[in-house]
C-alpha positions as CSV (number, residue, x, y, z in Angstrom):
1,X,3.6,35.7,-59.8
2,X,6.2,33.4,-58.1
3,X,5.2,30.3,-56.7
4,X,5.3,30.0,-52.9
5,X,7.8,27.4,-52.0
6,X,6.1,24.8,-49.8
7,X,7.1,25.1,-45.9
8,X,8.9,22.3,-44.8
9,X,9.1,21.5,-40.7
10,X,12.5,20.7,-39.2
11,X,12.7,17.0,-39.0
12,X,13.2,16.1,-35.2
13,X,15.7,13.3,-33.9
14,X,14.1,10.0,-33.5
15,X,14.3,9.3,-29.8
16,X,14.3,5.3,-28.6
17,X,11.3,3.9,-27.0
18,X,13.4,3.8,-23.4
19,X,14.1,7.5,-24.5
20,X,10.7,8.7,-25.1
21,X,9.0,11.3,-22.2
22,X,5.3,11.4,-21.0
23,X,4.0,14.3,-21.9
24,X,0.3,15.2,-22.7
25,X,-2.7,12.9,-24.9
26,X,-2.6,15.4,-27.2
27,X,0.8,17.0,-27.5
28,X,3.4,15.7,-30.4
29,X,4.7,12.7,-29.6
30,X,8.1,13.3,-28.3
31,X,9.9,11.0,-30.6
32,X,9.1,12.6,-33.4
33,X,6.7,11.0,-35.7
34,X,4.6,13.5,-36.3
35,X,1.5,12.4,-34.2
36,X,-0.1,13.2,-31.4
37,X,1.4,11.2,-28.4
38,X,-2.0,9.6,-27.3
39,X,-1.9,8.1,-30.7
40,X,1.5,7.1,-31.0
41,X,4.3,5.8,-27.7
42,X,1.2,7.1,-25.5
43,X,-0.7,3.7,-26.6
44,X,1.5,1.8,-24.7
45,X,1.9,4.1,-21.7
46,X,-1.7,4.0,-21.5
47,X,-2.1,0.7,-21.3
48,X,0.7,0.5,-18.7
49,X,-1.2,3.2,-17.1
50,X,-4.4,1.4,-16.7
51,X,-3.3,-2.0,-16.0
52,X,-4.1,-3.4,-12.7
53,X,-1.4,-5.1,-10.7
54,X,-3.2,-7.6,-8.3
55,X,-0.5,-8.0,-5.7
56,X,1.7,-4.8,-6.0
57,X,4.1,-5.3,-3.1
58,X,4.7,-8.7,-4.0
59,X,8.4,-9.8,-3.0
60,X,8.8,-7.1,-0.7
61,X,10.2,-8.0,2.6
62,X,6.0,-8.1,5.0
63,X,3.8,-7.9,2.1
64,X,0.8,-8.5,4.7
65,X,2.4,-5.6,6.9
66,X,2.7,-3.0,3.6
67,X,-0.8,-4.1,2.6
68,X,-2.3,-3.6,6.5
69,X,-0.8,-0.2,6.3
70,X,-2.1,1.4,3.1
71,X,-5.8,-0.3,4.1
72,X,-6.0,-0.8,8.0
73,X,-3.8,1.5,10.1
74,X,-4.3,5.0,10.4
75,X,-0.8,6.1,11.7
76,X,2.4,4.1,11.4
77,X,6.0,4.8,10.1
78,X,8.8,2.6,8.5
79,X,12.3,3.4,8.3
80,X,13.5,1.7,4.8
81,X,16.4,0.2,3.4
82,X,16.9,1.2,-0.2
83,X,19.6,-1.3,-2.2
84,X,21.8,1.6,-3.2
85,X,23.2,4.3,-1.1
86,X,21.6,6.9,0.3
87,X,22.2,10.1,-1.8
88,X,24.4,12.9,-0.2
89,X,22.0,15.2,2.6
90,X,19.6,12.3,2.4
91,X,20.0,10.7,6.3
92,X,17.3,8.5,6.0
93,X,14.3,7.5,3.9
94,X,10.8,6.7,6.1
95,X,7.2,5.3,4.7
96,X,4.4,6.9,6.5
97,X,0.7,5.8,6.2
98,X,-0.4,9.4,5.5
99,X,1.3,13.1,5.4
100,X,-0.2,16.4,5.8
101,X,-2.4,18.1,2.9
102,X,-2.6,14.4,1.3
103,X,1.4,14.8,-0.1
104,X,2.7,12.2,-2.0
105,X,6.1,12.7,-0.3
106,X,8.4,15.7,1.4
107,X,11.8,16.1,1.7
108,X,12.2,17.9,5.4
109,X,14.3,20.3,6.1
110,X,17.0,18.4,7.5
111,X,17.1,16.5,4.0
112,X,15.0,13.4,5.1
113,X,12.6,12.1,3.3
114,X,9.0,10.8,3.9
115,X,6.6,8.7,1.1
116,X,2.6,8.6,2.2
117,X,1.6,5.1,1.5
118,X,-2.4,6.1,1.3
119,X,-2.3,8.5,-1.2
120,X,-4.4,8.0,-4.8
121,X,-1.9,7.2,-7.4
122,X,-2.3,7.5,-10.8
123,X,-1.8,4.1,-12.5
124,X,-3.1,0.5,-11.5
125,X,0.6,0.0,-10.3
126,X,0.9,1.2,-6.8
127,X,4.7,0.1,-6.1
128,X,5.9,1.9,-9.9
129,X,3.9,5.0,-8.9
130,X,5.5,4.9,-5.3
131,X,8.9,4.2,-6.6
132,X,8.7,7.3,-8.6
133,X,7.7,9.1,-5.8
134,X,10.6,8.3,-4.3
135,X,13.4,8.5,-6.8
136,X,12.2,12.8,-7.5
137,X,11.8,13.1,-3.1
138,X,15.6,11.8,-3.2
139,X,16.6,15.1,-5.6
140,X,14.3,17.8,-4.2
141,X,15.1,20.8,-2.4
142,X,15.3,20.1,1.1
143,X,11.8,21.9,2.8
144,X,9.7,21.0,-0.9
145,X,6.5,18.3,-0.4
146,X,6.3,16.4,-3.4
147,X,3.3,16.6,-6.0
148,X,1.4,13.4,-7.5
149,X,1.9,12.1,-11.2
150,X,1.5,9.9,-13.7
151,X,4.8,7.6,-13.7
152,X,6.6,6.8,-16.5
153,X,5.1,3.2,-17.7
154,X,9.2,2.0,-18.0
155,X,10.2,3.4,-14.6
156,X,11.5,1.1,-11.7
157,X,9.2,-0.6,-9.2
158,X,9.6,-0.2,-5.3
159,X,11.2,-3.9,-5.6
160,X,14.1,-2.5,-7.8
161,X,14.9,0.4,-5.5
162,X,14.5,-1.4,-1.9
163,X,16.8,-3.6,0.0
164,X,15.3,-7.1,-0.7
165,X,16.9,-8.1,3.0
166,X,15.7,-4.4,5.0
167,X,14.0,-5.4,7.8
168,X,10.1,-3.8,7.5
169,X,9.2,-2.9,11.0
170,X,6.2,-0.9,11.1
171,X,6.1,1.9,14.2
172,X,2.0,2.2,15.2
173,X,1.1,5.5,16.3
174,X,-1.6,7.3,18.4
175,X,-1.8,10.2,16.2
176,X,0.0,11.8,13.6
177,X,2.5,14.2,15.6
178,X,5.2,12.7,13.8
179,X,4.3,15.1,10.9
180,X,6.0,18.0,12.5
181,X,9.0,17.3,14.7
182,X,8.8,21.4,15.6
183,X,5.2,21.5,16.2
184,X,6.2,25.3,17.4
185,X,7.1,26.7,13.8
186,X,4.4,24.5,11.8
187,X,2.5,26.5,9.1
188,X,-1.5,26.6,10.2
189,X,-2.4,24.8,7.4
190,X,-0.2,21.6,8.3
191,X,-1.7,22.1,12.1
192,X,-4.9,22.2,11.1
193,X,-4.4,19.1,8.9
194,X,-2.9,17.2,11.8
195,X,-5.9,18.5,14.1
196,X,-8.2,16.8,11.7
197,X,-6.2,13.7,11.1
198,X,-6.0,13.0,15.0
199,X,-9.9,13.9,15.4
200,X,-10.3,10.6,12.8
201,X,-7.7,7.6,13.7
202,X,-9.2,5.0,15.6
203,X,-6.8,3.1,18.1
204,X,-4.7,0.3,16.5
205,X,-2.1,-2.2,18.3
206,X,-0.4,-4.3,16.0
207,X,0.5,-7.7,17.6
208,X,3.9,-8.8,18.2
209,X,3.4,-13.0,18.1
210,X,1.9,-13.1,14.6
211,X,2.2,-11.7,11.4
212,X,0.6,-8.8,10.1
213,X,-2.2,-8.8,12.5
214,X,-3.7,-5.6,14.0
215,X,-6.4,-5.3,16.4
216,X,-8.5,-1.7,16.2
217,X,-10.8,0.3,18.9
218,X,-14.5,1.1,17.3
219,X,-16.9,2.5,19.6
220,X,-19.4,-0.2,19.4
221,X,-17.0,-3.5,19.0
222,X,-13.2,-4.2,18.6
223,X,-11.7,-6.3,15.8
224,X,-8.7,-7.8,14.9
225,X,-8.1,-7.8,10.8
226,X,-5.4,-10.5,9.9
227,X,-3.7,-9.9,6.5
228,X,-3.1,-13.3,5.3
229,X,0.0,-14.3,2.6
230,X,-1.5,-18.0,1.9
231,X,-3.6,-18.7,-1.9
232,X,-7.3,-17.3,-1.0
233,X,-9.1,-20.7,-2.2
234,X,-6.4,-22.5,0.3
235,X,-7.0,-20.3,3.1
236,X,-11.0,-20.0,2.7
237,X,-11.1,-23.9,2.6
238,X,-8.7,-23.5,6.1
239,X,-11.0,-21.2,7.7
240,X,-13.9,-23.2,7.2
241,X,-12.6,-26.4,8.4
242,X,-11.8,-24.3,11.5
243,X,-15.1,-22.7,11.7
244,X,-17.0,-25.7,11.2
245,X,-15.3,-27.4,13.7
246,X,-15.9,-24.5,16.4
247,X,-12.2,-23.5,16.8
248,X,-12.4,-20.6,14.3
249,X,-12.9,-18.0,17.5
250,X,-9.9,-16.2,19.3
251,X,-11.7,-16.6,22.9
252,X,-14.9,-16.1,24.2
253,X,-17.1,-13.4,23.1
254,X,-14.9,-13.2,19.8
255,X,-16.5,-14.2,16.6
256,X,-14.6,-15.3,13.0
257,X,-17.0,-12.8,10.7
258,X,-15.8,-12.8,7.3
259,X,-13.2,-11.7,4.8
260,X,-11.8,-9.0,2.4
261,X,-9.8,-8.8,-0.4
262,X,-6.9,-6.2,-0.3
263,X,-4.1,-5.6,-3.5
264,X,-4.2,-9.8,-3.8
265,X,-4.5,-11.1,-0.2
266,X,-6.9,-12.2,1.9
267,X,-7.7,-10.6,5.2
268,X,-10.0,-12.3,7.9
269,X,-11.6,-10.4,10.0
270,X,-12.9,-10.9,13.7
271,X,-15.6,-8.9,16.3
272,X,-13.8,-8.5,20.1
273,X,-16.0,-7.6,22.6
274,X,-15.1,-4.0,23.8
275,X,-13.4,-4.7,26.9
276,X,-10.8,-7.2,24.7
277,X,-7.4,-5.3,24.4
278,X,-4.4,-6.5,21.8
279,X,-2.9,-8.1,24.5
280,X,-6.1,-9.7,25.6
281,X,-5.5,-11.6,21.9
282,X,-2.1,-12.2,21.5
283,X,-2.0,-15.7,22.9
284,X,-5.1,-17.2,21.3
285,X,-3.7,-15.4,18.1
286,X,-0.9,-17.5,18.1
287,X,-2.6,-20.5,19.4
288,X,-4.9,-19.8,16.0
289,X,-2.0,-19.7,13.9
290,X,-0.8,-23.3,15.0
291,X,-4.5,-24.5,14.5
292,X,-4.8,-22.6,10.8
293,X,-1.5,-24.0,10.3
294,X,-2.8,-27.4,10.7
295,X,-5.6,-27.1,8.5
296,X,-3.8,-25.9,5.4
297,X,-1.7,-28.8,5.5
298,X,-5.1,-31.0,5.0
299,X,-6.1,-32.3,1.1
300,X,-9.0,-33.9,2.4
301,X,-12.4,-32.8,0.6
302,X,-14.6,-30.6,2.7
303,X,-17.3,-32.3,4.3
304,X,-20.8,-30.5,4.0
305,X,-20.4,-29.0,7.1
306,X,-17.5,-27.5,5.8
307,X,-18.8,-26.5,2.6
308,X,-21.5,-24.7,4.5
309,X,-19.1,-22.5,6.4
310,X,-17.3,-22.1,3.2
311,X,-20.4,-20.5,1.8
312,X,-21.0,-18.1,4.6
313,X,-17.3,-16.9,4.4
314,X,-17.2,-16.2,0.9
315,X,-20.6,-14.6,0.8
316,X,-19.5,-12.2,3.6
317,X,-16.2,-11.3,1.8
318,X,-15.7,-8.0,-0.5
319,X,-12.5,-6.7,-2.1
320,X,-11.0,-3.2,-1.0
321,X,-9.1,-3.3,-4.0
């Protein structure tokens, strides 16, 4: 009887690492070895993957204002700058806080192009995950929302595609009718989604003499929520100089309460009685900013007073992210 000969696979062509695709855990690894992909490039993908980037707008142009709007506002759109060109169809690229049926992204009709800020992304990178968002909403059909991923772990960041010097003005809305520019010829599901989305904003104002700030409607109090670029330990020891002092309030009635922790900075948070309105804070805002100003520039140990309001602030603070 003649011997079988042995079967021999087809070698494949060794791909480089900056060649290499994602595909799935437990599909071949695309360059080739032989393994499955979880076991081979997918290592480091993975770890890329579940890394957590503390601060991922850092160096974009109103980090406080791009952190406020994934975490704080409701409703609010950005035009953006990107560093190249805008591709050919594309008029304009714009950042929205949310988009109907959770999408990523959706290249309208007329060829523009909107990214949702508040979506779940799939990495501990939010800015990579965006960015790739962005770079397959710039070649989609024109009418096509964009589905979520997994990005690739070597792809570009939102600071490599964005125009270091774009101004970053974000546009607070009431509601979320900026969805559907034809409200007329919207599909029901997209109407219903909006009809839901209004039913759940609450009011925001952002304020116009500071930074960053937005004060919010609740049915029981108002607040303002501050997002803060200074070093937490630095700002915490600030705050409770001011607080121990008594000139941590932003006018009578108004109340310093605590603290969160949003993608790396620190956001102070006060309690406005009802009938306060953003305007109603705008001054004393600003008049806070010169005091807060004052107290960062001070080296001087805190005294126990101090100390104590330290405490109180830290204990009240919790981290969104």
């Amino acid at each position: 009887m003649a011997k079988k000969r042995p079967q021999t696979k087809a070698k494949q062509p060794q791909l480089k690492d900056g060649e290499i695709p994602v595909v799935g855990a437990r599909e071949p690894c695309p360059c080739g070895s032989g393994r499955r992909y979880k076991a081979c490039h997918g290592r480091a993908a993975a770890h890329a993957v579940t890394e957590l980037v503390q601060r991922p707008f850092e160096g974009l142009p109103s980090e406080g204002d791009w952190v406020a709007l994934r975490e704080l506002v409701p409703a609010a759109t950005v035009e953006l700058k990107l560093k190249e060109s805008l591709p050919e169809g594309v008029p304009s690229v714009t950042l929205a806080t949310v988009l109907p049926m959770a999408w990523p992204a959706l290249r309208r009709d007329d060829g523009s192009v909107l990214i949702g800020l508040q979506n779940d992304t799939a990495s501990g990178d939010i800015s990579r995950d965006l960015a790739d968002t962005l770079q397959r909403a710039l070649t989609a059909q024109p009418g096509t929302p964009i589905q979520g991923r997994r990005a690739p772990a070597d792809g570009p960041r939102l600071q490599e595609l964005l125009d270091p010097e774009g101004a970053f003005e974000p546009v607070v809305h009431s509601g979320f009718e900026f969805w559907v520019p034809d409200a007329a010829h919207s599909t029901p599901e997209v109407t219903a989604s909006l009809e839901r989305a209004n039913a759940a904003a609450i009011p925001t104002v952002k304020l116009s003499g500071v930074d960053a700030a937005y004060w919010c409607e609740t049915p029981d109090k108002n607040h303002l929520r501050w997002v803060m670029p200074y070093p937490e330990e630095q700002l915490l020891d600030a705050l409770a100089r001011l607080h121990a002092a008594g000139r941590s309030s932003l006018g009578e009635g108004t109340r310093l309460v605590g603290s969160f922790r949003a993608h790396g900075l620190t956001v102070p948070v006060w309690d406005l009685p009802t009938g306060v309105t953003a305007d109603d804070v705008e001054k004393p805002a600003a008049e806070f900013a010169e005091r807060l100003a004052t107290a960062l520039a001070s080296d001087a140990p805190l005294t126990p007073d101090e100390r104590r309001a330290r405490g109180g602030l830290t204990n009240r603070q919790v981290t969104l992210s």
